[in-house]
C-alpha positions as CSV (number, residue, x, y, z in Angstrom):
1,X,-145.0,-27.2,91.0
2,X,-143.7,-30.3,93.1
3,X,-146.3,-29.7,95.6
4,X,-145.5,-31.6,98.9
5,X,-148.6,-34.2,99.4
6,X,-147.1,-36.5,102.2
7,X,-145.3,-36.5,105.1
8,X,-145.1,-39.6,107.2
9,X,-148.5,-40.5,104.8
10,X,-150.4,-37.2,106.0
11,X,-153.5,-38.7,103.6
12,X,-151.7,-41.5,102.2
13,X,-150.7,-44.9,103.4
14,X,-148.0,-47.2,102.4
15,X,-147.7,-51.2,102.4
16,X,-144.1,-51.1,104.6
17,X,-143.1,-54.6,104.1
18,X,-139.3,-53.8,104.4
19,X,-138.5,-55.6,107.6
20,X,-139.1,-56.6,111.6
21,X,-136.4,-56.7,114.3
22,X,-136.2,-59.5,116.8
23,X,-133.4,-59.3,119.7
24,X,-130.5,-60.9,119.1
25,X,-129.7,-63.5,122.1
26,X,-126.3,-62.1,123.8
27,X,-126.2,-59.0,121.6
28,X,-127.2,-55.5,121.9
29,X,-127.9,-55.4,118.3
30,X,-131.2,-56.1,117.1
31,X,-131.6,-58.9,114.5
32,X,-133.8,-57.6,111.4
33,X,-134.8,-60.4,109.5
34,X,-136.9,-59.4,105.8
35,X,-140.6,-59.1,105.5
36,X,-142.1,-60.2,102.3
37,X,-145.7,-59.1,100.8
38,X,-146.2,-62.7,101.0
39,X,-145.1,-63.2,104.9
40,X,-146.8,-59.6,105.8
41,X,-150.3,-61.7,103.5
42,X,-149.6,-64.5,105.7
43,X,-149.5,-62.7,108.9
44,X,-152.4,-60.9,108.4
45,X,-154.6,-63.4,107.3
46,X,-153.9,-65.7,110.2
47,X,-155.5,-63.3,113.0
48,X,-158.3,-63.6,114.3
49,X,-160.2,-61.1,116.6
50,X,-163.3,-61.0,119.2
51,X,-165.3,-58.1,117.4
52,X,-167.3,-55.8,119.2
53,X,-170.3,-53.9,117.9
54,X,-170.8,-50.4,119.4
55,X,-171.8,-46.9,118.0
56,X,-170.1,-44.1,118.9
57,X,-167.7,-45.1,120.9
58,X,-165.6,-43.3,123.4
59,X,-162.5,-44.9,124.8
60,X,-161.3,-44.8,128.4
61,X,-158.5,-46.6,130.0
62,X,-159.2,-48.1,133.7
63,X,-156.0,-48.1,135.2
64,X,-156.7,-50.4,138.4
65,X,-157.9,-53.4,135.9
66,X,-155.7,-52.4,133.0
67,X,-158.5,-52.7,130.9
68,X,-159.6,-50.1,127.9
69,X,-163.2,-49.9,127.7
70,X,-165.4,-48.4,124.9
71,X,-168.8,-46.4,126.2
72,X,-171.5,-46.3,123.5
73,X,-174.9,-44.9,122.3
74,X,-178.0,-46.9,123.7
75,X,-175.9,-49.0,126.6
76,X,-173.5,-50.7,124.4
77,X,-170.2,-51.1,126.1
78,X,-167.3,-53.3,125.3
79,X,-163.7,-53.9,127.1
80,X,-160.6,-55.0,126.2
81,X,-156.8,-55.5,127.4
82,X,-155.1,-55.7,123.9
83,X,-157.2,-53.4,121.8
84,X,-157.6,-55.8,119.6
85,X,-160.0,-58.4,121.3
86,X,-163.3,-57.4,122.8
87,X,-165.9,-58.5,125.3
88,X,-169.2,-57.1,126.1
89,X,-170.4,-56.0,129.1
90,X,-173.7,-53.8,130.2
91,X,-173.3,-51.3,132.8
92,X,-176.4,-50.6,135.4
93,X,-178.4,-47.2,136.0
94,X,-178.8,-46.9,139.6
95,X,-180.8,-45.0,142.5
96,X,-180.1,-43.7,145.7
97,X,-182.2,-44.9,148.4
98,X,-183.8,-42.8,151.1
99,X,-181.0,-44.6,153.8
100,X,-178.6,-43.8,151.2
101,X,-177.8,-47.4,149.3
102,X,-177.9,-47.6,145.9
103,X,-180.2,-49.6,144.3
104,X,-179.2,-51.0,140.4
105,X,-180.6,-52.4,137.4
106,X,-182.4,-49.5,137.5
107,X,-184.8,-48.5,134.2
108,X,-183.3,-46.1,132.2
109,X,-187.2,-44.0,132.1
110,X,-186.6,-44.2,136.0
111,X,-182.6,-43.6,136.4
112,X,-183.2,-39.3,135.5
113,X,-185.9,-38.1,137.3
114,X,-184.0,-36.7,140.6
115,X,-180.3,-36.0,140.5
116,X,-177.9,-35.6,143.7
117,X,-176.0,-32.6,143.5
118,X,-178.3,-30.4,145.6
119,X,-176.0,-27.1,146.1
120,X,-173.8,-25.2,143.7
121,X,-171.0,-22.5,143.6
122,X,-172.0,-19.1,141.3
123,X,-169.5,-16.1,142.0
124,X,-169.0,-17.5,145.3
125,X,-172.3,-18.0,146.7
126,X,-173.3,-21.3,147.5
127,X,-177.2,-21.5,146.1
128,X,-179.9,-24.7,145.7
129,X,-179.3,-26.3,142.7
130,X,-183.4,-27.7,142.7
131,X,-184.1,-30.6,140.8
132,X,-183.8,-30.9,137.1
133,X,-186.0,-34.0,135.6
134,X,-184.1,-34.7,132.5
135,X,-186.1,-37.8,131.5
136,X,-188.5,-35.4,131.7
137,X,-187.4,-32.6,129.6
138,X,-186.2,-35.1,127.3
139,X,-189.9,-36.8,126.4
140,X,-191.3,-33.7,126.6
141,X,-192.0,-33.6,123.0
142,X,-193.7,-36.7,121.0
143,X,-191.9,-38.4,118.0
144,X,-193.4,-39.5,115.0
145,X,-193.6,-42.9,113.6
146,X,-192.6,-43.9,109.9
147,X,-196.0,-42.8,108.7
148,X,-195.6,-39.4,110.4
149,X,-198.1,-40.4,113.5
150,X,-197.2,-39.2,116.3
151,X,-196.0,-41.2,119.2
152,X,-194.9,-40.8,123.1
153,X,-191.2,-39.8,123.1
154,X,-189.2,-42.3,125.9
155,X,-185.3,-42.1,126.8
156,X,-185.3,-46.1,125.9
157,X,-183.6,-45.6,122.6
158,X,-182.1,-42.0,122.8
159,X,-179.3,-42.4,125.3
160,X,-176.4,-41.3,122.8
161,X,-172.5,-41.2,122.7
162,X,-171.6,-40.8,126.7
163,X,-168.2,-39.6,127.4
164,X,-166.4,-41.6,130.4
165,X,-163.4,-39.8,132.7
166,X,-162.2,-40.1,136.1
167,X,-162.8,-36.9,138.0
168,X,-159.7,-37.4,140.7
169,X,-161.5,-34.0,142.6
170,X,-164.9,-36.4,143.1
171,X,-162.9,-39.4,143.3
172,X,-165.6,-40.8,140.8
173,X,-165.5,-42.1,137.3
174,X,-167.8,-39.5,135.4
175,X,-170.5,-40.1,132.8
176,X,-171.8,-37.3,130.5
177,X,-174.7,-38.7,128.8
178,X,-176.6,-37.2,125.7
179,X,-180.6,-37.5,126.2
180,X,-181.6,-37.1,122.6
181,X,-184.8,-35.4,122.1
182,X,-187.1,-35.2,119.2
183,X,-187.1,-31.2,118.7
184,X,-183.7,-30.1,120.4
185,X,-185.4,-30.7,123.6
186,X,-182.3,-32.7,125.1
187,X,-180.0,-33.0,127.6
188,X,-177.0,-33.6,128.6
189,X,-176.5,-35.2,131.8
190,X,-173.6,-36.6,134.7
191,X,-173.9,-39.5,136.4
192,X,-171.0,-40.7,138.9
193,X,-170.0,-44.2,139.7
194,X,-167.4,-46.0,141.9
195,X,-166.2,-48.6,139.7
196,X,-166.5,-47.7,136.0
197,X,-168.9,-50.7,135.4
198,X,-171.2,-48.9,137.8
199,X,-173.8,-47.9,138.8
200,X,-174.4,-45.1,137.7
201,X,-176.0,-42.3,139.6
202,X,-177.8,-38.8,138.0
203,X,-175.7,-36.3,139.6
204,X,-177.0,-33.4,137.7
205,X,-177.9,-31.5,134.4
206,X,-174.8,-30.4,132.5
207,X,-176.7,-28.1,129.6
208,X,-180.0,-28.4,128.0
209,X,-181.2,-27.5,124.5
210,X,-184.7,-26.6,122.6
211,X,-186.4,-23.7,125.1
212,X,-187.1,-21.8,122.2
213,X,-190.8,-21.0,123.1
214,X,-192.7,-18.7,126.1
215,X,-196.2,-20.6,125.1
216,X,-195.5,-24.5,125.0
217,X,-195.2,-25.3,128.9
218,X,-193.4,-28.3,127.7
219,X,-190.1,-27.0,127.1
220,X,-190.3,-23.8,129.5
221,X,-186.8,-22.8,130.1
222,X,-188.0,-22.1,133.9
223,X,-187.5,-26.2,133.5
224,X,-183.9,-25.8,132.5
225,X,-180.7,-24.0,134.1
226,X,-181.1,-21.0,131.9
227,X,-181.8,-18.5,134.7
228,X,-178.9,-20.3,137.2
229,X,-176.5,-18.6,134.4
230,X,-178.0,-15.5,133.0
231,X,-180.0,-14.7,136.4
232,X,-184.1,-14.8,136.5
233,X,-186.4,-13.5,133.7
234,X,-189.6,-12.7,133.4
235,X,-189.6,-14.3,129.7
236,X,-187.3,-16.1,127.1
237,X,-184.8,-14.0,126.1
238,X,-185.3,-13.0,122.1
239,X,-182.3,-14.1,120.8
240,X,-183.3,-17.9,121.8
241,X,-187.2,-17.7,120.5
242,X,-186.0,-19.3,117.2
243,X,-188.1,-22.0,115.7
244,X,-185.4,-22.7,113.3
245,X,-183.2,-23.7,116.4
246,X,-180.8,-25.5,114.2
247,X,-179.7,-22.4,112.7
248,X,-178.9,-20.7,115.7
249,X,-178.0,-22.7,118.7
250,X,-176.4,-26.1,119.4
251,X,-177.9,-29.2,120.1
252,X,-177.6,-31.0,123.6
253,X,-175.7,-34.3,122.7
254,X,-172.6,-36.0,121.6
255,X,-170.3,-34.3,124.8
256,X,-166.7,-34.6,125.3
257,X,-165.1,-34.2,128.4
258,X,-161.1,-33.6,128.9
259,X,-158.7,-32.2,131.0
260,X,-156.4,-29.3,129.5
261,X,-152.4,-29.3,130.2
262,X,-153.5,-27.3,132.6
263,X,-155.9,-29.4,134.7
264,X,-159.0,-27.3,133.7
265,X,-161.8,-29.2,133.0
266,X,-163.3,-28.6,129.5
267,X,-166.3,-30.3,127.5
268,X,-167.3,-29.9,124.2
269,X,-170.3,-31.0,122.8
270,X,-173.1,-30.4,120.0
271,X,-173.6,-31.7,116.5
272,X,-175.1,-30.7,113.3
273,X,-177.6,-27.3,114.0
274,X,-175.8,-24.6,115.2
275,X,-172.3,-25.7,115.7
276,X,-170.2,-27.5,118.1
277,X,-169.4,-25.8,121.5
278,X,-167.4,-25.7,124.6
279,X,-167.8,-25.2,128.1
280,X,-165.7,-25.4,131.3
281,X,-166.7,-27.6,133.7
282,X,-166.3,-27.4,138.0
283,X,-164.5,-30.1,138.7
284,X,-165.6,-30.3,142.5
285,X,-169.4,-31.2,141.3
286,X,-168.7,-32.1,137.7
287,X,-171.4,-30.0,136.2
288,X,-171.0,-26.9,134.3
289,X,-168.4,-24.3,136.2
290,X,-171.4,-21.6,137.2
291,X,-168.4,-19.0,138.0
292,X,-167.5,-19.0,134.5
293,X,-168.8,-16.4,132.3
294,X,-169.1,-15.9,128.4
295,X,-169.9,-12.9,126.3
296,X,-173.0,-13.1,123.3
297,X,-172.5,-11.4,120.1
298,X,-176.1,-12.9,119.0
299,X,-177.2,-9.2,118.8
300,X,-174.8,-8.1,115.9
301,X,-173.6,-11.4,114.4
302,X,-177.1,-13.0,114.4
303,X,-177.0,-16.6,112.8
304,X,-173.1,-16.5,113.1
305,X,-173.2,-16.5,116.9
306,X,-169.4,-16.9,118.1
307,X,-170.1,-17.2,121.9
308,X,-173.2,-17.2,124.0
309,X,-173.8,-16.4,128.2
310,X,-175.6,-19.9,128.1
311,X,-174.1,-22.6,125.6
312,X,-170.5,-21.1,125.9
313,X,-167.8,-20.6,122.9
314,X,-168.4,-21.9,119.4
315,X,-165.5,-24.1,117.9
316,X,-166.7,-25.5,115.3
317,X,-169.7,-25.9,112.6
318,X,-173.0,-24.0,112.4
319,X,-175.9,-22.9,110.3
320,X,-176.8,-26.5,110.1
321,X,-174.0,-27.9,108.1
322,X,-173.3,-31.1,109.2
323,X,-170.5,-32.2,111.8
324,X,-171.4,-34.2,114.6
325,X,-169.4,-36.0,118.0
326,X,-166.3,-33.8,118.8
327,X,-163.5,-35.1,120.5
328,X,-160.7,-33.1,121.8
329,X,-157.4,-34.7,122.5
330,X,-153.4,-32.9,124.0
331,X,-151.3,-34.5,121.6
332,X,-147.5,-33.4,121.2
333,X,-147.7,-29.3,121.3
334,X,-151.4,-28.8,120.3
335,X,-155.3,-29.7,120.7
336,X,-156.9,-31.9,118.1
337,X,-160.6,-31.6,116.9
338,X,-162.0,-34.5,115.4
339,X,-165.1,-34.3,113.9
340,X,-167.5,-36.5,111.5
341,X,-169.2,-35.6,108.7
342,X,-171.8,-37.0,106.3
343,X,-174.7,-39.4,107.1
344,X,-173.9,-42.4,108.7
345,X,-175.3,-44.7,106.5
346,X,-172.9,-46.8,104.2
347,X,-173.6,-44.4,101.4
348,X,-174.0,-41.7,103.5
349,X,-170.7,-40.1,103.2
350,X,-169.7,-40.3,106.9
351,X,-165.7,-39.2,107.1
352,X,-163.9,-38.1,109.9
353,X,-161.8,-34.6,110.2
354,X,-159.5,-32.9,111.9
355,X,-158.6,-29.5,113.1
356,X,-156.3,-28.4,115.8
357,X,-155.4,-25.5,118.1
358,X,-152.9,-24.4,120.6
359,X,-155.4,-23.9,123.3
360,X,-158.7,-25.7,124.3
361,X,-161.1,-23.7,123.5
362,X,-159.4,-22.5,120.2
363,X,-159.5,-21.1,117.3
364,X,-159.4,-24.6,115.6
365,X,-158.2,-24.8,112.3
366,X,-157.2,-26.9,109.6
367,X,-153.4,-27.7,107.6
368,X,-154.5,-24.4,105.1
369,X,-155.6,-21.9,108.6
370,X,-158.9,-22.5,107.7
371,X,-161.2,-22.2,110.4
372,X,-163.6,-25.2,111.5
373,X,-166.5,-23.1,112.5
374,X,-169.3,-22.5,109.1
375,X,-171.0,-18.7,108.9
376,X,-173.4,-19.9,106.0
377,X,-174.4,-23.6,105.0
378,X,-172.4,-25.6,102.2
379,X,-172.4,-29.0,101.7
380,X,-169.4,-30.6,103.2
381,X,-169.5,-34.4,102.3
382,X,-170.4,-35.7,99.0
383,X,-168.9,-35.0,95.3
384,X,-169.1,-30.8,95.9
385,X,-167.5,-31.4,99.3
386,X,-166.2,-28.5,101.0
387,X,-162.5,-29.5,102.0
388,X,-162.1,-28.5,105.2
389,X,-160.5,-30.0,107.3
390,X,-157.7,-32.8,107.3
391,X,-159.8,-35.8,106.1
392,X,-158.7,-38.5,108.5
393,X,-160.1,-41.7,106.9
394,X,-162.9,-42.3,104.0
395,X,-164.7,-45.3,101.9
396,X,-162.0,-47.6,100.6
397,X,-162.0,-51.1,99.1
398,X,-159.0,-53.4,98.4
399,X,-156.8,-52.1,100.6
400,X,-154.2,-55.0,101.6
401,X,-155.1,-58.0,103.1
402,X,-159.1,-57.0,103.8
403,X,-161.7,-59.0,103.3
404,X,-164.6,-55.9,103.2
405,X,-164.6,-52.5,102.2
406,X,-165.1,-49.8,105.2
407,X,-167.8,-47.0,105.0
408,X,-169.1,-44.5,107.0
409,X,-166.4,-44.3,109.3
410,X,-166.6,-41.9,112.1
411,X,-167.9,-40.8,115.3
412,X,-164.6,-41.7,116.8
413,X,-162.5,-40.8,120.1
414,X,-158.9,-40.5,120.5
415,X,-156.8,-41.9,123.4
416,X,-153.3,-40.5,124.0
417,X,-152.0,-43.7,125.8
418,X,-149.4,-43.5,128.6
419,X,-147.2,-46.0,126.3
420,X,-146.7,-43.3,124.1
421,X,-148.5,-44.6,121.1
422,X,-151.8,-42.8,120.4
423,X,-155.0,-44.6,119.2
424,X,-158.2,-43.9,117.1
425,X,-161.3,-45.7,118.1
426,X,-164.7,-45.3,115.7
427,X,-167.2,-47.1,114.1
428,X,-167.2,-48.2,110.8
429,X,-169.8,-49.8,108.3
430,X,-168.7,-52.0,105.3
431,X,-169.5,-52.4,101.7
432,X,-171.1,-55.9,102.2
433,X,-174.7,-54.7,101.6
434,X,-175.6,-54.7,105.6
435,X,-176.2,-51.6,108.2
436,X,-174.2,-53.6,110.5
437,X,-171.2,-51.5,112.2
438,X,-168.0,-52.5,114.1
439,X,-165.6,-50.7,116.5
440,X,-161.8,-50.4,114.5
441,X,-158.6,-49.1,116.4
442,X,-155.7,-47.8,114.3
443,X,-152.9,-46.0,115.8
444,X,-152.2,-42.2,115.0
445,X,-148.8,-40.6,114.4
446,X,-147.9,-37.2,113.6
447,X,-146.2,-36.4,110.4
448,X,-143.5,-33.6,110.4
449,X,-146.2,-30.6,110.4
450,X,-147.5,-32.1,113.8
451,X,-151.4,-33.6,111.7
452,X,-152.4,-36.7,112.7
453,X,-151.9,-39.9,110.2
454,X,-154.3,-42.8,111.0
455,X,-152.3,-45.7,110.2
456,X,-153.2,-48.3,107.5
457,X,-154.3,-51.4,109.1
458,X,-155.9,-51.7,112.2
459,X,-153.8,-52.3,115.9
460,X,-152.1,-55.7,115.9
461,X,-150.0,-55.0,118.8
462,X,-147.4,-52.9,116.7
463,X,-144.9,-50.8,119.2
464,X,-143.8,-48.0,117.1
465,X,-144.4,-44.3,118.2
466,X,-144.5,-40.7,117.7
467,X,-141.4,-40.9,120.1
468,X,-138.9,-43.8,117.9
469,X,-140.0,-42.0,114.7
470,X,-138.9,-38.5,115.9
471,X,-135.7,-39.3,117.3
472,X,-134.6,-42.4,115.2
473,X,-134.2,-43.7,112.4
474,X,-135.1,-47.1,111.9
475,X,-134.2,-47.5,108.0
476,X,-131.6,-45.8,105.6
477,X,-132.7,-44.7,101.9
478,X,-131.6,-47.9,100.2
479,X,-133.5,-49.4,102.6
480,X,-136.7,-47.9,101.9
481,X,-136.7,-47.9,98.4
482,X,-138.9,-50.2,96.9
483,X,-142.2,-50.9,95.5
484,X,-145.4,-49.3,97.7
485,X,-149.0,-49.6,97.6
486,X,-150.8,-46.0,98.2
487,X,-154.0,-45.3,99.3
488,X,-155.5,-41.5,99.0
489,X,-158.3,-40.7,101.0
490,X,-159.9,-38.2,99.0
491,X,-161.9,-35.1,99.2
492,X,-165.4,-34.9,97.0
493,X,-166.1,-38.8,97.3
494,X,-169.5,-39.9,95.2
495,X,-171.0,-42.2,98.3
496,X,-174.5,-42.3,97.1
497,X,-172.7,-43.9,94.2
498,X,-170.8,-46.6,96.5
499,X,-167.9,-44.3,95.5
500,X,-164.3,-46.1,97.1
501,X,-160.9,-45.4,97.0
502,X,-157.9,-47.8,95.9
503,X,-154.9,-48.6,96.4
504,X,-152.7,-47.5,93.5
505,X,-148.8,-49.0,93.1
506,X,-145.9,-46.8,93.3
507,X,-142.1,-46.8,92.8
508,X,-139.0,-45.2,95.3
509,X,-136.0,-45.6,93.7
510,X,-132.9,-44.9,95.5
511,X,-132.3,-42.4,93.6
512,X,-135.2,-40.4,95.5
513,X,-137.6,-40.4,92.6
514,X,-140.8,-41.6,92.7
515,X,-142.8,-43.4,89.7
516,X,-146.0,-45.4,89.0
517,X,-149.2,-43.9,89.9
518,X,-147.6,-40.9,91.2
519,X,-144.4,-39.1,90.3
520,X,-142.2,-36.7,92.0
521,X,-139.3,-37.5,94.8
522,X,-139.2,-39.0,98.1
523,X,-136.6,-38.1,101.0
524,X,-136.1,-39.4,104.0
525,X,-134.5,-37.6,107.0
526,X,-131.5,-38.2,108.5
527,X,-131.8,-38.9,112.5
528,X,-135.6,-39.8,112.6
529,X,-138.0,-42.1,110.4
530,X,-139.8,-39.1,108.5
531,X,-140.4,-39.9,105.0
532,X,-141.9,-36.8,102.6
533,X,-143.2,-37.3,99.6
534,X,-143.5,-34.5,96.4
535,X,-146.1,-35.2,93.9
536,X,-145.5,-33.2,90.7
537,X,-147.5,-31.2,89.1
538,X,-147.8,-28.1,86.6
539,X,-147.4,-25.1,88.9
540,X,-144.4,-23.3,89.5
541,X,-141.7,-25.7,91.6
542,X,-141.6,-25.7,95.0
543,X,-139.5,-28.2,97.0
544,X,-140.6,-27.1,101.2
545,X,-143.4,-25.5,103.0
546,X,-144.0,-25.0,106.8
547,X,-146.3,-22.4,108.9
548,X,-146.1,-21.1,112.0
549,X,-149.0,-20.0,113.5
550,X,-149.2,-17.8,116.9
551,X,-152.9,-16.9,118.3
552,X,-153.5,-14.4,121.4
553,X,-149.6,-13.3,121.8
554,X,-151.3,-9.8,122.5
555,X,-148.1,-9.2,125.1
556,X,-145.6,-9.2,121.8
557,X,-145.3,-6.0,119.9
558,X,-142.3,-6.7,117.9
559,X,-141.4,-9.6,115.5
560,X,-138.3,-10.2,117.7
561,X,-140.8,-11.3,120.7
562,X,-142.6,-13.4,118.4
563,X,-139.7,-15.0,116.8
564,X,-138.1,-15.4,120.0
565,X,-141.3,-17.3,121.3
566,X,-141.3,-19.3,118.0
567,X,-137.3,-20.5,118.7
568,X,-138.4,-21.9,122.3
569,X,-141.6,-23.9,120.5
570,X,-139.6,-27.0,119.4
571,X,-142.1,-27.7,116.3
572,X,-142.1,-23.9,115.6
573,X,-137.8,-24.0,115.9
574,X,-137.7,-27.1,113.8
575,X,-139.7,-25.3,110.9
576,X,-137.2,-21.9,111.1
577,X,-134.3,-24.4,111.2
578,X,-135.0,-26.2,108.2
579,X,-132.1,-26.9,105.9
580,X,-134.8,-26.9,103.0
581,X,-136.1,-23.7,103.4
582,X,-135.4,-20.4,101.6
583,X,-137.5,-18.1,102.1
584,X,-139.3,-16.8,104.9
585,X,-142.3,-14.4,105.6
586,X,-143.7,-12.9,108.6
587,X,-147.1,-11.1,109.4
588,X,-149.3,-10.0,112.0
589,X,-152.9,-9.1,112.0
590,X,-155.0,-8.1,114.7
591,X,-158.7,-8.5,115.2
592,X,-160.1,-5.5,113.6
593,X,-163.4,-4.8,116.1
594,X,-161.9,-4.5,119.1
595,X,-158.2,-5.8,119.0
596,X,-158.7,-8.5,121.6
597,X,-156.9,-10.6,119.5
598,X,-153.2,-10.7,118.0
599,X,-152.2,-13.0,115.3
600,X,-148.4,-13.7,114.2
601,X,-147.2,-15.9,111.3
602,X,-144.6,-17.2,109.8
603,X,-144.2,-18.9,105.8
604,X,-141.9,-20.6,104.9
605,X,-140.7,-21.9,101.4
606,X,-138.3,-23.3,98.8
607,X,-137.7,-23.3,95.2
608,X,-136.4,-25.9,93.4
């Protein structure tokens, strides 16, 4: 078969030293003067850079300073104007005072004790919100040292991968915070500032996890917002008495927080244990939208809980496989889900994934409509790796002009930037035989199938887009043909081993062949800058493949409707208008329990 493995390098990247274009004085033409392996060495070896070390970090863009700034796990926070040079800065916890000032600087063990937001909205009714002390809840429990003593639990330490928005409803830039404790017992939390280097005030709990007991006091759910949602009770409800908590329900941390096409406010949040989740949020206090309801199906799904009354709608993960720090970003016509996987030591196999969706709250799935939520465990990282999931970036060595190997790259957020470009932010570790870790920023494009495509060295200033490479096209054929480096990023990776990928050397000859250390053809479009990419193999031939995917249409009975809806969904149109297809298929399926749910799709293919 000549099975398509890349378009615009959907897990492969390529050394494009063709050319750059410099404006021509007194012409509208542009001047494009050759790029050598040697100039493009030369280049690259000359820059220098202010690194900045922090983990998990979530990007934000200020626009009043025109700065991008990076929030982190434990305080660390950096900022930048060119994503490419960084400087450090600390942002303060602060207090409200009895006259109302705001006092800074203030302890983290003293900055959660008594939150703001005093009144809330459920079904209308304006109630007391009380007072939730989440440094509280979140040393409830003791730790244990390395020789499995235990020891006092503080929130020094455990403050982990905050998510930074402005809320234009609050007029206040928003910080969800995770407050990691050592049993589940965590929270996350919102505090609200006026500049977005603070200070930053405890507005309220957003969602708590680890009340799975009615006889340790410690982690009483009366302590939590449990009953707020699901209305008093005189005991824990069953279905959350689980002392293998991981198994069941999610874990308080790692929160995203976006605004939908739509302007509802959404966060996702959760890692490892039961799965990742999502909420809606009120944006007029920030916290958790109490008028918002969700159904449990804990009672006849047991471990495979899809949605619950408290934690909201399950999206991805479970039974404890691993996936940690979602991060939802609009880009183009869908939702992306990126997730990491692994450990996040430099042998620990961390990778990043990603999954997508046409609405917020999904389904998410991956490039084969596989969906990113687990219903038993398997081992997703490692040589036996389970594939799902487009694999964004993995351990690689040699890889053009770098200096160290990068491992363990993950935990990363996603900015889709009002210049039009799109940019990954994460943290990486490096073969060099340190833990140290450092923030990277590559840009993202979409290939022709609308997946995301890191691209292969870091930002340098570059100004190509999604936009130029969909509706241009920058080179012709014989321009493009020419000797590439290619660099896989596979599936199954040994990282216990140190396991890395390389770069391997290919041919495009203008003939649209491909040779070297891959064979097959190439073919690049006319009227934009898309390049595919067939890799041959021994199955039967195939030369064009393409999927359209419709979730929730329940209003369309007929495949007329559906088809009809596809034609008006330019990615959707552009796949049933593809001069390289021949064949088609259509289905639909509906959701067999209680037909809440219509699916429609389309296949398409071409033989060679």
């Amino acid at each position: 078969m000549k099975k398509v493995f890349y378009s615009l390098l959907k897990s492969l990247v390529l050394t494009v030293t063709l050319s750059h274009s410099l404006p021509s004085h007194g012409q509208e033409e542009t001047l494009r003067i050759p790029m050598t392996t040697e100039d493009a060495k030369s280049k690259y070896s000359t820059i220098s850079m202010q690194r900045t070390s922090v983990h998990d970090p979530s990007i934000v863009y200020d626009e009043g300073s025109r700065l991008y700034y990076v929030f982190g796990s434990h305080m660390a926070t950096a900022k930048t104007r060119d994503l490419q040079n960084w400087t450090g800065v600390s942002f303060p916890w602060g207090t409200v005072d009895t006259d109302g000032t705001i006092t800074s600087n203030v302890a983290p063990a003293d900055a959660f004790h008594t939150h703001q937001t005093r009144k809330i909205t459920i079904h209308g009714e304006t109630v007391d919100f009380g007072n939730f002390d989440a440094a509280a809840w979140n040393c409830a429990l003791p730790g244990t040292d390395a020789n499995g003593k235990e020891i006092p639990w503080t929130v020094d330490g455990n403050m982990w991968a905050p998510d930074i928005i402005y809320n234009p409803t609050l007029g206040k830039w928003c910080q969800y915070l995770s407050l990691n404790g050592p049993q589940w017992n965590s929270a996350i939390v919102l505090l609200t500032a006026d500049r977005i280097e603070g200070p930053y005030v405890y507005q309220g709990p957003v969602i708590f996890s680890g009340f799975r007991s009615d006889t340790d006091e410690r982690i009483s759910f009366h302590k939590t917002d449990l009953e707020l949602v699901v209305g008093k009770q005189s005991s824990l409800p069953a279905r959350y008495k689980q002392e293998k908590w991981g198994d069941y329900w999610p874990h308080a941390i790692d929160p995203c927080v976006f605004y939908d096409e739509d302007g509802t406010l959404w966060m996702s949040y959760g890692s490892w244990s039961g799965g990742i989740y999502i909420l809606q949020l009120d944006p007029n206090t920030g916290l958790r939208d109490y008028n918002v309801t969700y159904t449990g199906d804990f009672d006849t799904k047991g471990a495979n809980v899809t949605s619950d009354p408290y934690f909201g709608k399950k999206i991805a993960g479970g039974r404890y496989v691993s996936g940690e720090g979602s991060y939802i970003e609009h880009i183009g016509d869908y939702y992306y889900l990126f997730m990491s996987y692994g450990g996040l030591e430099p042998n620990g196999g961390y990778e990043m994934r990603v999954f997508r969706s046409s609405r917020p709250d999904g389904p998410y799935k991956d490039m084969n409509g596989t969906d990113a939520i687990f219903t038993s465990w398997k081992l997703n990282y490692g040589p036996n790796a389970d594939t799902r999931g487009e694999k964004l970036l993995g351990a690689y060595n040699h890889w053009g002009f770098m200096n160290v190997g990068e491992r363990a790259q993950g935990h990363n957020s996603v900015l889709a930037a009002e210049d039009g470009r799109t940019y990954l932010v994460y943290h990486t570790k490096f073969n060099d035989g340190t833990v140290g870790h450092q923030v990277r920023v590559h840009q993202l494009f979409l290939n022709r199938s609308g997946w995301p495509v890191a691209a292969p060295f870091e930002f340098h200033g570059e100004t190509t887009g999604d936009r130029q490479i969909a509706s241009s096209q920058l080179f012709d054929s014989k321009e493009v043909a020419g000797r590439y480096h290619v660099l896989v990023h596979p599936y199954g990776q040994d990282h216990a081993a140190y396991e890395e990928a390389a770069p391997a050397e290919i041919l495009l000859r203008e003939d649209g062949k491909v040779e070297g250390a891959y064979s097959g053809t190439w073919k690049i479009y006319d009227g934009n800058s898309y390049i595919t990419a067939i890799e041959e193999t021994d199955l039967p031939e195939w030369r064009a493949a393409a999927e359209n995917i419709a979730y929730g249409m329940n209003s369309m009975t007929t495949v007329k409707e559906a088809f009809d809806a596809w034609m008006n969904s330019p990615p959707h149109r552009e796949n049933i208008l593809n001069p390289d297809v021949r064949y088609m298929a259509c289905a639909k399926a509906t959701k067999s329990d209680n037909g809440e749910y219509t699916y429609w799709e389309q296949l398409f293919y071409s033989d060679i």
